[in-house]
C-alpha positions in Angstrom: 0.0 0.0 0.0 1.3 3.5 -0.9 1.7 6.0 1.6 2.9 9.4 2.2 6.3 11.0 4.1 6.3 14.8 6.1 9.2 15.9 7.1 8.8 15.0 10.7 9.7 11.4 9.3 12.7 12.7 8.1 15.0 12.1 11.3 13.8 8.5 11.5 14.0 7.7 8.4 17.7 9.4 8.4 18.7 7.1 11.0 17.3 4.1 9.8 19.3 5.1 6.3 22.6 5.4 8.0 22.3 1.9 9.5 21.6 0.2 6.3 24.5 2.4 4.3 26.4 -0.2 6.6 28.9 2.8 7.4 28.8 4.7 3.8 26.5 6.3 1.5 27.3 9.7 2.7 25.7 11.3 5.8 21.9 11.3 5.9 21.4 14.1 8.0 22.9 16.7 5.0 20.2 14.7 2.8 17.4 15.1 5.1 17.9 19.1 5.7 17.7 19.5 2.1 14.4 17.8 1.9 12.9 19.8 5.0 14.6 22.9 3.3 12.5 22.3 -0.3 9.3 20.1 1.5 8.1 22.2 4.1 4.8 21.4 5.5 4.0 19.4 2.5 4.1 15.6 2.3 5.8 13.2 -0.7 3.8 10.0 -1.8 5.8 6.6 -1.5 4.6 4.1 -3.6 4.6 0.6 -3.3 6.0 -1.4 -5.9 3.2 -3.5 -6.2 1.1 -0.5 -6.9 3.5 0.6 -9.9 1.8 -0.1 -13.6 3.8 -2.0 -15.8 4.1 0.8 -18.3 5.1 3.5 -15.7 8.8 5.7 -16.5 10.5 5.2 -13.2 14.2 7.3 -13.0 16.4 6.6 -10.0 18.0 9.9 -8.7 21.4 9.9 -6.3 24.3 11.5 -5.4 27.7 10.0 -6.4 31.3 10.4 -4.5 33.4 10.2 -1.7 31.1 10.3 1.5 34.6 12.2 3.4 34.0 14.9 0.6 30.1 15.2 1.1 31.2 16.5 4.9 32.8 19.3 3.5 31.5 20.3 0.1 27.6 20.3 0.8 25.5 20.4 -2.2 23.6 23.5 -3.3 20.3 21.4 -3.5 19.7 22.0 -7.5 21.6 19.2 -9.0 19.5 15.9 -8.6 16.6 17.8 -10.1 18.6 18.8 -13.1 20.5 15.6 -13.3 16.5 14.5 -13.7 15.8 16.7 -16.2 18.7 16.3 -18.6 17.8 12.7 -18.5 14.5 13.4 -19.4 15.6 16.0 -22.4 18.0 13.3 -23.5 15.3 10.4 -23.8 12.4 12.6 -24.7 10.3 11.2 -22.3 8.9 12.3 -18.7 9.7 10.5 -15.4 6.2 9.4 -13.6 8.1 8.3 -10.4 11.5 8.6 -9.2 13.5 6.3 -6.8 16.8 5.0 -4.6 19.4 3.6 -6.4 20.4 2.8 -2.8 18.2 2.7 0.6 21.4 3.9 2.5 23.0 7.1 3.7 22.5 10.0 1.7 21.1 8.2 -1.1 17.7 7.4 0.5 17.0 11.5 1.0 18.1 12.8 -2.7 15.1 10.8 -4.2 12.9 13.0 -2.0 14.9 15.9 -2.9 13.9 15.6 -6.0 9.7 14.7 -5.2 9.7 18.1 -3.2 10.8 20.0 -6.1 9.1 19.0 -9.1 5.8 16.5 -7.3 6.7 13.6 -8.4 5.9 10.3 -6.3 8.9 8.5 -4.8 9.4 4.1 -5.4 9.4 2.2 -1.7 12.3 0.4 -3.5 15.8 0.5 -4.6 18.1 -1.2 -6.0 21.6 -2.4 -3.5 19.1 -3.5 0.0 22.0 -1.1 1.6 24.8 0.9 0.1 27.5 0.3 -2.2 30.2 2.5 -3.2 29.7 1.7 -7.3 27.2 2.6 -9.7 27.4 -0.9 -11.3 26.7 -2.9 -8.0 23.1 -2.5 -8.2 20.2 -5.3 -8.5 18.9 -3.5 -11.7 22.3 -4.4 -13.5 22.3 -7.6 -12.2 18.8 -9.0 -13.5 19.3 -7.2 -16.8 18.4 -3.2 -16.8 21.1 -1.2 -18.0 22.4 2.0 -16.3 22.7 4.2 -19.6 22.0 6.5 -20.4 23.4 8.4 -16.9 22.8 12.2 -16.7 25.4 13.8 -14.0 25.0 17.4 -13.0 27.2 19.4 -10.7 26.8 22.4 -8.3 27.3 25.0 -10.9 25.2 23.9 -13.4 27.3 21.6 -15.5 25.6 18.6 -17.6 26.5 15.3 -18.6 25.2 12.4 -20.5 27.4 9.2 -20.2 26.3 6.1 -22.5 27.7 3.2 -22.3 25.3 0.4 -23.7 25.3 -2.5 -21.3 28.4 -1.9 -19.8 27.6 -0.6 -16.7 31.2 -1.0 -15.3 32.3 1.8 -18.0 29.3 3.7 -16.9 30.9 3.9 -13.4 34.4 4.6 -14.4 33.5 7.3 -16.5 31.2 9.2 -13.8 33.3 8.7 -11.4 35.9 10.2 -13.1 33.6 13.4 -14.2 32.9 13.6 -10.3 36.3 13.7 -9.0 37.0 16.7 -11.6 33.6 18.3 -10.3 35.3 18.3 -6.7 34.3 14.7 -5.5 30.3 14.8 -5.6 28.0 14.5 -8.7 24.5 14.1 -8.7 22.7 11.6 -11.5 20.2 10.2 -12.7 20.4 6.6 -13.8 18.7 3.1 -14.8 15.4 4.6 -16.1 13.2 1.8 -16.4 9.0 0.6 -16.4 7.3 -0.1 -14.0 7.3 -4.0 -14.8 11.0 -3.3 -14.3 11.0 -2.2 -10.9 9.1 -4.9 -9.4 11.1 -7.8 -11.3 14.3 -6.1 -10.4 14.5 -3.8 -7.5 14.8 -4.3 -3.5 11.1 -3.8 -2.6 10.0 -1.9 0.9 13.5 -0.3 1.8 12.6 3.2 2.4 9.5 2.2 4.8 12.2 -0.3 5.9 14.9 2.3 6.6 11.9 4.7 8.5 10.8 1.3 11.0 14.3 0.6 11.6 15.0 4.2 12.9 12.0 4.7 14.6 12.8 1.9 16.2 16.2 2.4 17.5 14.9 6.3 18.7 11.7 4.4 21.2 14.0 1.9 22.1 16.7 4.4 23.7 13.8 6.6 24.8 12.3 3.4 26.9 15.7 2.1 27.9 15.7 -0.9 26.0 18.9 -2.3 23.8 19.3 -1.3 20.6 20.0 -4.4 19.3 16.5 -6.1 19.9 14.6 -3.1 18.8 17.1 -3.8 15.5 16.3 -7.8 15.6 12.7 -7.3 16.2 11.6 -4.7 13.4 13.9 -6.9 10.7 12.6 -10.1 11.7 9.6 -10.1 9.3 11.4 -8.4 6.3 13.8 -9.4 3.8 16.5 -9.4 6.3 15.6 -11.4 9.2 18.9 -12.5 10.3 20.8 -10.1 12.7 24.0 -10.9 14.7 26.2 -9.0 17.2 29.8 -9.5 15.8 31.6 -7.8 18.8 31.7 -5.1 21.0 34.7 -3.0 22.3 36.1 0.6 22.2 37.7 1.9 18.6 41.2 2.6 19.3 42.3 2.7 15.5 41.4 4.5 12.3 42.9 4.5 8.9 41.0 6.3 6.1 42.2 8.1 3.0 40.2 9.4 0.2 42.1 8.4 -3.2 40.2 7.7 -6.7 36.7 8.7 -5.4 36.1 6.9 -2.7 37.0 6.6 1.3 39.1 4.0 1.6 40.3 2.5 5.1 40.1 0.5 8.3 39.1 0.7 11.9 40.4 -1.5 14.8 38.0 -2.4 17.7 39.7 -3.9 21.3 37.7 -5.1 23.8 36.5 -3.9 27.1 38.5 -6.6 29.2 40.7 -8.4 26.7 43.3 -8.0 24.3 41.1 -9.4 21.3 40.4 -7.2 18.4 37.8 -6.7 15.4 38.9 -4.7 11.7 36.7 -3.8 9.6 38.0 -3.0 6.3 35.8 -0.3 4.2 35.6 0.9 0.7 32.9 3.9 1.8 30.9 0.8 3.1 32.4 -1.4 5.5 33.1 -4.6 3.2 34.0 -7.9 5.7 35.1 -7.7 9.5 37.7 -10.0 11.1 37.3 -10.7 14.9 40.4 -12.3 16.2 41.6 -12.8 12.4 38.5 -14.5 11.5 36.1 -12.8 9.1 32.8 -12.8 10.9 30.7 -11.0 8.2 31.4 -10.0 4.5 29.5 -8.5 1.8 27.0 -8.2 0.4 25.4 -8.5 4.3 25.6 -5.9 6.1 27.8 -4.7 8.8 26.7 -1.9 10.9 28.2 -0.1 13.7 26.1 1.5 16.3 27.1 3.2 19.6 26.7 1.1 22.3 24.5 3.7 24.8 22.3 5.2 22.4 22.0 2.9 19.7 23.1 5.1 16.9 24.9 4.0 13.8 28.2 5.4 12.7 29.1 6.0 9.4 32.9 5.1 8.0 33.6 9.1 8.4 32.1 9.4 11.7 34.6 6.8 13.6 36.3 8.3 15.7 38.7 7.3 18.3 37.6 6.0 21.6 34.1 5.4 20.8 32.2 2.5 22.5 30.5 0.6 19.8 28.7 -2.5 18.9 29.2 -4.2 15.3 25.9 -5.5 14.2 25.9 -8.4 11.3 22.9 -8.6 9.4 21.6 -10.2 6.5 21.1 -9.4 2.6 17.9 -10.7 0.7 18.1 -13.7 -1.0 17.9 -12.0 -4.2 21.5 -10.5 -3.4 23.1 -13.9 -2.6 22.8 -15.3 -5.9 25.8 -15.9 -8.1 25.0 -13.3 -10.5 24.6 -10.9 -7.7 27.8 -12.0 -5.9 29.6 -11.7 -8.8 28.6 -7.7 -9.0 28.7 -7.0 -5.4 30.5 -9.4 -3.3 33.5 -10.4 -2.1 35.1 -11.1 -5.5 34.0 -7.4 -7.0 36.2 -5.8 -4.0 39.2 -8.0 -4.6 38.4 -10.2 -1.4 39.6 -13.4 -1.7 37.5 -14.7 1.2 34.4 -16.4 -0.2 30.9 -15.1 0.9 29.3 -17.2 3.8 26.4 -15.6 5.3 26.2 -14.1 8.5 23.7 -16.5 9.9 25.9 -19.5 8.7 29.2 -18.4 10.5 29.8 -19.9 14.2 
């Protein structure tokens, strides 16, 4: 059932965005201010993927970059919209819904951006289940919609079409190198595709997902009660029902560098009363974690890390030393597992050479 977002969901669903960017995706809370800024007191319909008609023009919207750069270098508002509109221009037809190319971080608020400028209805669907950090690693790709043509717009009014055919990997290379020359953030639009489309392909129910999940978390700290069951209760009944604590300790390393448009790094976790230690190794998402060594969790599921007292998740750039955190393993839909979708998004595409085991399988 379709259903409609005000801007006093917007915190909520902010932090039940940064969870599932699984440390990346850019910060939420930049995303969200520019919807309140644009929305106001009015409200943005959310489909339902089952309510979509086959013949429907659906055009994902999103930012692209480095989420250390999005910190910094905050974006003027204007660009998804245009991205949308040179899109449109280029393949002389209108969008009737936009969308989430990912349900995480930043990219769950620049689809609503774009619904409180121009009144178009927003997709309760996207296309990653969480955030990656490539343009190619998406669900659409993977069950056969291609990304091109990709509009990119920048902050001052610059406008780019990219087409690759069905080579979404070129896609990515290319925009990511016209973003690094625009400063580090782009904003595009991407993967336009029918209606019939989004339901065969897409992640369905992550934005209301994203909104439970953060709701969640906020009663659960209000009422004194753990994080982590609040977390394990609202996910049992979705797509992800599988959620594991991987460890818990204070970080007391960091390592992050931004180099060919994207945060790269590491953090080291120690333990409260021992000596052991977890890593997690990101690539703007964190990507597998080792406790003691031993990888615990690996993409495509998710790992999450959340602050121990008040339950809320920290992105890659937030880590900070001395922080008391929890690291939260949780599983991906089946429909990310397969081997086709493995082979876009997980271990392999990173240059792991740990195989994928899910979270729910590891002792």
């Amino acid at each position: 059932m379709s259903w409609t977002l005000s801007a006093a969901d917007l915190p909520d669903l902010a932090r039940g965005a940064t969870l599932l960017g699984t440390g990346g995706g850019g910060d939420p809370y930049i995303g969200s201010k520019l919807v309140e800024r644009v929305l106001g007191d009015r409200e943005i319909t959310i489909l339902d993927p089952d309510d979509l008609d086959d013949d429907m023009f659906v055009i994902p919207t999103a930012q692209m970059g480095a989420p250390t750069v999005m910190v910094e270098k905050i974006p003027a508002g204007t660009e998804p919209t245009l991205a949308l509109r040179t899109l449109e221009a280029h393949l002389g037809r209108t969008a009737d819904a936009t969308m989430p190319i990912e349900c995480g971080g930043i990219n769950s608020m620049i689809p609503l951006v774009v619904a409180a400028e121009t009144g178009l209805p927003v997709v309760d669907a996207d296309g990653m289940g969480r955030a990656f950090p490539e343009l190619s690693m998406e669900t659409f790709a993977v069950y056969g919609v291609n990304g091109s043509p990709l509009a990119l717009a920048g902050e001052r009014g610059e406008q780019v079409i990219i087409d690759t055919g069905a080579d979404n990997r070129q896609m990515e290379w290319l925009a990511r190198g016209i973003t690094i020359r625009l400063g580090g953030v782009g904003h595009i639009a991407e993967y336009a595709m029918t209606g019939a489309e989004v339901k065969r392909t897409a992640v369905p129910r992550t934005i209301s997902m994203a909104l439970d999940l953060g709701r969640a978390i906020r009663i659960a700290r209000d009422h004194h009660r753990p994080a982590l069951d609040a977390i394990a209760d609202t996910l049992a009944p979705t797509l992800y029902p599988h959620v594991r604590e991987l460890f818990t300790g204070k970080v007391t390393d960091v390592e992050r560098r931004t180099t060919e448009g994207f945060a790269k790094g590491r953090a080291t976790i120690t333990a409260f009363s021992t000596d052991e230690t977890c890593e997690i190794s990101f690539q703007n998402e964190n990507l597998i974690a080792r406790r003691g060594g031993e990888v615990v969790a690996i993409v495509p599921d998710l790992i999450c890390v959340i602050e121990i007292e008040s339950g809320e998740p920290i992105t890659t750039e937030g880590l900070r030393y001395g922080q008391r955190v929890r690291v939260l393993g949780i599983s991906t839909p089946e429909m990310m597992r397969t081997p086709d979708a493995l082979a876009a998004f997980g271990p392999v595409a990173f240059g792991l050479s740990e195989s994928f085991v899910p979270v729910e399988s590891r002792d």
